[in-house]
N, C-alpha and C positions, 0 to 999 in steps of 0.2 A: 526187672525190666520185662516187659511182654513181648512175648513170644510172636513174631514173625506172620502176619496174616496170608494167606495165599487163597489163588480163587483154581479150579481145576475142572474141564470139565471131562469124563468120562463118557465111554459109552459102551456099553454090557451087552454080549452076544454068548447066543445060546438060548436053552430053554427058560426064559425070563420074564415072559409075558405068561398069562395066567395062572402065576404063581404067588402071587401078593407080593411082587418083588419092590415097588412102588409104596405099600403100605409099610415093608419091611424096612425099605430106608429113609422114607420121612421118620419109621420111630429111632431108629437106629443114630441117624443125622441131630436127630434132637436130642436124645438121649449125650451126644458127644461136641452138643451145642453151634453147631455149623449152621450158617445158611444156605438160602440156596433154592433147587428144587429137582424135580425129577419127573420124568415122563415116559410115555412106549414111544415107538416109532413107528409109523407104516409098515417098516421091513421087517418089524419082529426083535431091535436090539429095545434095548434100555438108555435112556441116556440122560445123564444129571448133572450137576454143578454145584459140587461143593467151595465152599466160605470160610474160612476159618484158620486156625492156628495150622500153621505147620503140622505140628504132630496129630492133632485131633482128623486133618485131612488125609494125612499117613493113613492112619489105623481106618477111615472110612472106608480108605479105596481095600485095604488089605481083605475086611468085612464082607466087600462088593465080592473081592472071588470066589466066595462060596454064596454069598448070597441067602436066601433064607429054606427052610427043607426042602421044600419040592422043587426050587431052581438047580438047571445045571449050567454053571458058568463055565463059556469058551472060552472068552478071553475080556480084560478091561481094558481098554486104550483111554489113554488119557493124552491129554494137551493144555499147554497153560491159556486163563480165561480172562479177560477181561469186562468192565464194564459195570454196569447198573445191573446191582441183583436185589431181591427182597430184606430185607430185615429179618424174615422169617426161613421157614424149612416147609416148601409146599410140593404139593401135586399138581400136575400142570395138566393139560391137554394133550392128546395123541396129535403128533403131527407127521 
């Protein structure tokens, strides 16, 4: 039977912006086969929407609180998401 899909969106606060934190989890999300995508924000957070199984979206957010070496994560809030997402794992626009 397959595992449970769920959609999530997060949003990453702290030093997260020009850290390649965006390049880290497009490869990170593809690497654990999620959709979705990720972007900065104006204020300085990070924020994305993951796609996928259950567990695969677990272990993504888990990922996000370290983040990749030169970020430092404050904290990840998350909320459940719905809607029309990509097929894919992309990079979005700063908004």
């Amino acid at each position: 039977m397959d595992e449970k899909q769920v959609a999530v969106r997060a949003q990453i606060t702290g030093r997260v912006q020009g850290v390649w934190y965006r390049g880290w989890a497009e490869q990170q999300a593809n690497e654990l086969g999620l959709f979705g995508w990720v972007r900065n924000r104006k204020e300085g957070s990070v924020e994305a929407l993951f796609i996928g199984p259950q567990t695969a979206v677990d272990e993504m957010l888990r990922l996000c609180e370290d983040g990749p070496d030169h970020a430092v994560v404050e904290k990840v809030g998350t909320e459940t998401a719905q809607g029309l997402a990509p097929r894919r794992f992309e990079i979005k626009p700063t908004v």
